[in-house]
C-alpha positions as CSV (number, residue, x, y, z in Angstrom):
1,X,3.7,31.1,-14.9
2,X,6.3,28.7,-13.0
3,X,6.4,25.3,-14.3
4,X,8.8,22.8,-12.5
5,X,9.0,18.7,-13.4
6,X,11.1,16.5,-11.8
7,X,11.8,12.4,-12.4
8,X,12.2,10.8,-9.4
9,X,15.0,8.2,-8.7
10,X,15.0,4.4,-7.4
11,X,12.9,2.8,-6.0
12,X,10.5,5.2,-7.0
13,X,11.5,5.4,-10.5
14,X,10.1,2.1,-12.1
15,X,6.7,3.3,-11.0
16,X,6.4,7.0,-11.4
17,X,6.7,9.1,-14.8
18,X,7.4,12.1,-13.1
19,X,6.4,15.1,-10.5
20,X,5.0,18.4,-11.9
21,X,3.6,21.6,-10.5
22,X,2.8,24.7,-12.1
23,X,2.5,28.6,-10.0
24,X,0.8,31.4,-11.0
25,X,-0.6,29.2,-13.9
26,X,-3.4,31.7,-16.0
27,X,-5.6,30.2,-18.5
28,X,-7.3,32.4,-21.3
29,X,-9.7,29.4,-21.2
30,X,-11.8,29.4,-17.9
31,X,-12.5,25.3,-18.7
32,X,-9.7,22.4,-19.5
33,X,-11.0,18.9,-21.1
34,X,-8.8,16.6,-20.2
35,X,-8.7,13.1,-22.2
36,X,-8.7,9.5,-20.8
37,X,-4.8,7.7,-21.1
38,X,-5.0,4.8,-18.7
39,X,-3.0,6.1,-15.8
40,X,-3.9,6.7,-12.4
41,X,-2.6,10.4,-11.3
42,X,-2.8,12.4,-7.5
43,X,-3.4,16.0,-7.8
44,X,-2.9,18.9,-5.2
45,X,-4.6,22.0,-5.0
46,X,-1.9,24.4,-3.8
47,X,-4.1,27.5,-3.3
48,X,-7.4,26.2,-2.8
49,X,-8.8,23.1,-0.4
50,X,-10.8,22.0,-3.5
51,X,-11.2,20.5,-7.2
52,X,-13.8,21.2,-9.5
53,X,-14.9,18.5,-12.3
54,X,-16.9,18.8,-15.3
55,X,-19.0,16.1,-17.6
56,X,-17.7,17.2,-20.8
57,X,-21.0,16.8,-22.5
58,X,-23.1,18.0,-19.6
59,X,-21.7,21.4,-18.3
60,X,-24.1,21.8,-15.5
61,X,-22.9,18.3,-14.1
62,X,-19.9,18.8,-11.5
63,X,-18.6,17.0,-8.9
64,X,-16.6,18.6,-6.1
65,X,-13.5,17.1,-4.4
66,X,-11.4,18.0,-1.9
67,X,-7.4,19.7,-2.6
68,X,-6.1,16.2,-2.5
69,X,-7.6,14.3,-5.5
70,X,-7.0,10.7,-7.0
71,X,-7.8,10.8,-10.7
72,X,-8.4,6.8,-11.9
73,X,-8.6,5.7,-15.5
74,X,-11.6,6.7,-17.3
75,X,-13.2,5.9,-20.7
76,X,-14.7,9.8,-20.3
77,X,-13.0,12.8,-21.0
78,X,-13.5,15.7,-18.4
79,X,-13.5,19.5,-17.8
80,X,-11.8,21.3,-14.9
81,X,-11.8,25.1,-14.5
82,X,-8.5,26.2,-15.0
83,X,-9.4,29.4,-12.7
84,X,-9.8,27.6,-9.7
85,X,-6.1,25.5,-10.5
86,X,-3.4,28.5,-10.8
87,X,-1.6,26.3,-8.2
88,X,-1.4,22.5,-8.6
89,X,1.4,20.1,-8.3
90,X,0.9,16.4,-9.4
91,X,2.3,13.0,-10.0
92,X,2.4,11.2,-12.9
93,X,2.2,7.3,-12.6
94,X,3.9,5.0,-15.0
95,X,0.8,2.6,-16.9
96,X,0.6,0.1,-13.7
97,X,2.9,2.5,-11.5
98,X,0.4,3.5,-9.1
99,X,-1.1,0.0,-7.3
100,X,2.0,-0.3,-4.7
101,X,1.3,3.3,-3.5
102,X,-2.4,3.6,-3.7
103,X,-3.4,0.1,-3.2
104,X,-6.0,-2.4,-5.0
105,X,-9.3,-0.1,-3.4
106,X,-8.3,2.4,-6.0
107,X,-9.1,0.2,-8.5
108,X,-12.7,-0.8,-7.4
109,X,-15.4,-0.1,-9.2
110,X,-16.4,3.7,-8.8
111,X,-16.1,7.4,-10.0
112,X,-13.2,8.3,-12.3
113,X,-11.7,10.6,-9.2
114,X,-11.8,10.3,-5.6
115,X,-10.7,12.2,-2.5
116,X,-6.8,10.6,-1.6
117,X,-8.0,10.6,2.1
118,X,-11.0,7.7,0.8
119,X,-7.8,5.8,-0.4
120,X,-5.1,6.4,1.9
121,X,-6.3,7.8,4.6
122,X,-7.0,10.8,6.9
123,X,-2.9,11.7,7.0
124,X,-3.1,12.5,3.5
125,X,-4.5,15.8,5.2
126,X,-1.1,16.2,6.7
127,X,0.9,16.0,3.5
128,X,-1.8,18.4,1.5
129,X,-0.8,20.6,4.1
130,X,2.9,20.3,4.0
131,X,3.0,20.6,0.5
132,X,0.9,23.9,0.4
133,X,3.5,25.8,3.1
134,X,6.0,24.9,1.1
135,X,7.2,27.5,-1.1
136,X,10.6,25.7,-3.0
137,X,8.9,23.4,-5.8
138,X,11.9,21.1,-5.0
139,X,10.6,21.1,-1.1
140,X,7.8,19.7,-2.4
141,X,9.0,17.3,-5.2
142,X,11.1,16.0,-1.7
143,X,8.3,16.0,0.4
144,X,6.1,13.7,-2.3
145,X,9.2,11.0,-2.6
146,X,9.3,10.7,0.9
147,X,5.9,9.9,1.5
148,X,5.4,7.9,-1.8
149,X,8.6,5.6,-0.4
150,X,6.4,4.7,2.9
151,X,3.4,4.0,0.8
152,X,5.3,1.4,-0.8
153,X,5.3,-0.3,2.8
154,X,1.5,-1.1,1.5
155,X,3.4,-4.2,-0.1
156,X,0.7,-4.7,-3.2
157,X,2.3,-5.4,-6.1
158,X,1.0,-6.4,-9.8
159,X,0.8,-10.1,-11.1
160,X,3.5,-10.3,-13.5
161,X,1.1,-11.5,-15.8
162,X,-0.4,-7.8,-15.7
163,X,2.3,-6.3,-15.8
164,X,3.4,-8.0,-19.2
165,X,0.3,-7.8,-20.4
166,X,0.7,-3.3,-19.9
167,X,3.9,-3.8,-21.4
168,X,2.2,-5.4,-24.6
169,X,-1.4,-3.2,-25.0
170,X,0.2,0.1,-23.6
171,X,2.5,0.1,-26.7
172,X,2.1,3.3,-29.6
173,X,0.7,0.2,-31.7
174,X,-2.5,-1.8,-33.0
175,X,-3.6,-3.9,-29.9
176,X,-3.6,-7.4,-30.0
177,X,-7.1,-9.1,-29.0
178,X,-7.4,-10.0,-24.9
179,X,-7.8,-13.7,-26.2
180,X,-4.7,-13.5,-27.6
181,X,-3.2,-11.4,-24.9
182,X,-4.3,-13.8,-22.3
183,X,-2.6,-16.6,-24.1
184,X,1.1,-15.2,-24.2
185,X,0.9,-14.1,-20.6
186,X,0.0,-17.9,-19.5
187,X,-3.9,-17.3,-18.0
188,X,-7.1,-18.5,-19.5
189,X,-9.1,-14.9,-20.9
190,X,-11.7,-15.0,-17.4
191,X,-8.9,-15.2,-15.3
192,X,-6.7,-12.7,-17.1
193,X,-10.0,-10.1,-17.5
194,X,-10.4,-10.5,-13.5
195,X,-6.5,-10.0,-12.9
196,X,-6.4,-6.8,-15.1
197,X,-9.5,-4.9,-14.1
198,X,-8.7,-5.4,-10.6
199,X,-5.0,-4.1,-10.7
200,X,-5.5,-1.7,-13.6
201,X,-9.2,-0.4,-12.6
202,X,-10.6,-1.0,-16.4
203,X,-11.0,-4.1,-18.3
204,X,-8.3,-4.9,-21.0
205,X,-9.5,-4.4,-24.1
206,X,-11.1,-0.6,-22.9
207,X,-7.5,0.3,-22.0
208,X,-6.2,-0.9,-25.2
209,X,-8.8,1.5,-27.3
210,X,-7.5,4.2,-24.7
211,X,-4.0,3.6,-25.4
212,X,-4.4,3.4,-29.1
213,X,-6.6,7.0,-29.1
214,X,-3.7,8.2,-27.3
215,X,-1.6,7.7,-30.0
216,X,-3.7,9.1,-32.6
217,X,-3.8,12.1,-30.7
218,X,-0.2,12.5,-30.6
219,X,0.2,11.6,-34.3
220,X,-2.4,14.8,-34.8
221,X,-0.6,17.0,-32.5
222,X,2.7,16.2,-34.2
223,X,1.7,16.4,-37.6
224,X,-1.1,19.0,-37.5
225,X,-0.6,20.8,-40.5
226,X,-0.3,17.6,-43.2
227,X,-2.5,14.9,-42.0
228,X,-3.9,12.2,-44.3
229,X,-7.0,10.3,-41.9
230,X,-7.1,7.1,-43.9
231,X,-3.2,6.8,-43.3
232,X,-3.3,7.6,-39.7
233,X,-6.2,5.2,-38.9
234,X,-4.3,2.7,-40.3
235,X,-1.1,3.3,-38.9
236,X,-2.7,3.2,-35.2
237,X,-4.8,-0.1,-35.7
238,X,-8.2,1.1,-36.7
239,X,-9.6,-1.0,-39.5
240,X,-11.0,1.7,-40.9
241,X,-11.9,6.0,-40.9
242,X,-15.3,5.4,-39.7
243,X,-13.9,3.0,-36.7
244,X,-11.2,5.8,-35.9
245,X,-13.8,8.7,-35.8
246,X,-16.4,6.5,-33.8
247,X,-13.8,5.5,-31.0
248,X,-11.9,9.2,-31.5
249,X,-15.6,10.9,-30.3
250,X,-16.0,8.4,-27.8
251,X,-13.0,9.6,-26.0
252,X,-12.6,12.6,-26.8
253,X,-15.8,14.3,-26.7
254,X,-15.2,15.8,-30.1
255,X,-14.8,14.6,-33.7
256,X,-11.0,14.2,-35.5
257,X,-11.5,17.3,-37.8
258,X,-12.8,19.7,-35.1
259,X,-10.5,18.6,-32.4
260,X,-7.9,19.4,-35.4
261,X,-9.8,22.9,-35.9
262,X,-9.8,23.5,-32.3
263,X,-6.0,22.8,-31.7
264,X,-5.3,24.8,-35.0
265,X,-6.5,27.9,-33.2
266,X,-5.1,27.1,-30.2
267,X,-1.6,27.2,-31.9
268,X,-1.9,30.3,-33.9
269,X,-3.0,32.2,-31.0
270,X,0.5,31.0,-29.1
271,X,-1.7,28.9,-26.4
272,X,0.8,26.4,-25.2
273,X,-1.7,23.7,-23.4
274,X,-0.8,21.1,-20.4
275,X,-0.2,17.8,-21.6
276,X,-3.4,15.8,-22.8
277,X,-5.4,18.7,-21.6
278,X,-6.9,21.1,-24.1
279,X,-8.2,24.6,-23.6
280,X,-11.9,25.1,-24.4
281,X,-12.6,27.4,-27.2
282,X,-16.2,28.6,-27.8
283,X,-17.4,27.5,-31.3
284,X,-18.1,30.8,-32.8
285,X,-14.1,32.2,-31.5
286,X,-12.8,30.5,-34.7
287,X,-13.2,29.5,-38.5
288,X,-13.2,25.6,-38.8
289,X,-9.9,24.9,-41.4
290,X,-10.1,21.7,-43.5
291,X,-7.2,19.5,-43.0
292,X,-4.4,19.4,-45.4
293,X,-3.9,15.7,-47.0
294,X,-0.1,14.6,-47.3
């Protein structure tokens, strides 16, 4: 497997976290979940003219996209089959990164992915297309800034207000209520709800649960092996276990202690997993480990 990332620089760094494409990628799993974090993302099939995606609690449920995919912020996690993805080069948008390129009808009301051609346009077409004869992974990191710079010609920007208000609920921290929010970025709570949902495509206090999951699940990944729950709720805002497990599920389809179990197995057997994605493992393929308390 080939894995190349790249960081773009100005203007395009403010907005974008980064470019990423992996060749010749094999899963042992045939299925990925992926887990909501708030950002938008555009995906490229490099060896097939098509994208899979899975409900993650309803496995004969998929929806079928073309090579050149949007993926919006979701409450849901998802599946993808890693089979059909051996070749796939992204980008990564910054929280509030992606309205400038994409524009504000990525952010209406609708599936959590879409087809980039619905959103920008048949000459997306042309740039899937260039980006799959390309062989260099550089060639194509190029071939993304170029295009992402004359997207920026769409001239939609964020509010400020928005944009201060990512700044405060996208931090690793307890969230701070939208009533609250609204008031120390200068809008009454209707008007800030309307502004955020229509530049961020979710409403505020949804991404700050997403955001704050997102750090639990970083907190489990990092400290795998000594984790004390009542600690760990507390330290990422819950106001309690139960609150963390109930929201934990909700987004991630699985429970604290068997997503622990499941990553567990995942690292003895060497699996190193995409970010925020994790490999599906059959139920029966391991032995559920209580987690050690600290």
């Amino acid at each position: 497997m080939l894995f190349s990332s790249y960081r773009p620089g100005p203007p395009l760094r403010q907005f974008i976290h980064n470019f990423w494409c992996y060749e010749r990628y094999a899963s042992s799993f045939p299925r990925e979940r992926i887990f909501p974090d708030g950002t938008f993302k555009v995906v490229f099939n490099l060896q097939d003219d098509e994208f899979r995606i899975y409900d993650a609690r309803e496995d004969a449920c998929v929806r079928k996209f073309t090579g050149a995919m949007v993926s919006r912020p979701s409450a849901a996690p998802f599946v993808t089959d890693a089979t059909e993805e051996s070749s796939i080069l992204g980008i990564n948008f910054r929280l509030g990164g992606a309205l400038p390129f994409l524009g504000s009808a990525s952010c209406e009301p609708g599936e959590s992915h879409v087809n980039l051609r619905d959103v920008c346009g048949p000459r997306s077409r042309d740039l899937h297309r260039r980006l799959v004869e390309c062989s260099d992974a550089m060639d194509r990191f190029r071939l993304l800034e170029d295009w992402l710079i004359g997207q920026l010609a769409r001239r939609e920007h964020h509010h400020r207000e928005v944009l201060a208000a990512l700044d405060i609920l996208g931090r690793p921290q307890p969230g701070s209520r939208t009533r609250e929010v609204a008031r120390a970025v200068g809008l009454s709570e209707r008007r800030f709800i309307e502004l955020f949902k229509a530049e961020v495509a979710m409403r505020p206090k949804l991404f700050s649960r997403i955001r704050r999951f997102q750090h639990a699940l970083s907190r489990i990944g990092r400290d795998a092996m000594r984790i004390d729950w009542a600690v760990l709720a507390a330290d990422c805002g819950y106001a309690d276990q139960s609150h963390f497990i109930r929201d934990f599920e909700i987004f991630a389809g699985f429970t604290p202690v068997e997503y622990l179990n499941r990553h567990r197995h995942l690292v003895r057997q060497g699996v190193r997993a995409k970010p925020n994605h994790l490999p599906l493992v059959e139920r029966g393929q391991f032995s559920p480990i209580p987690p050690r308390v600290a």
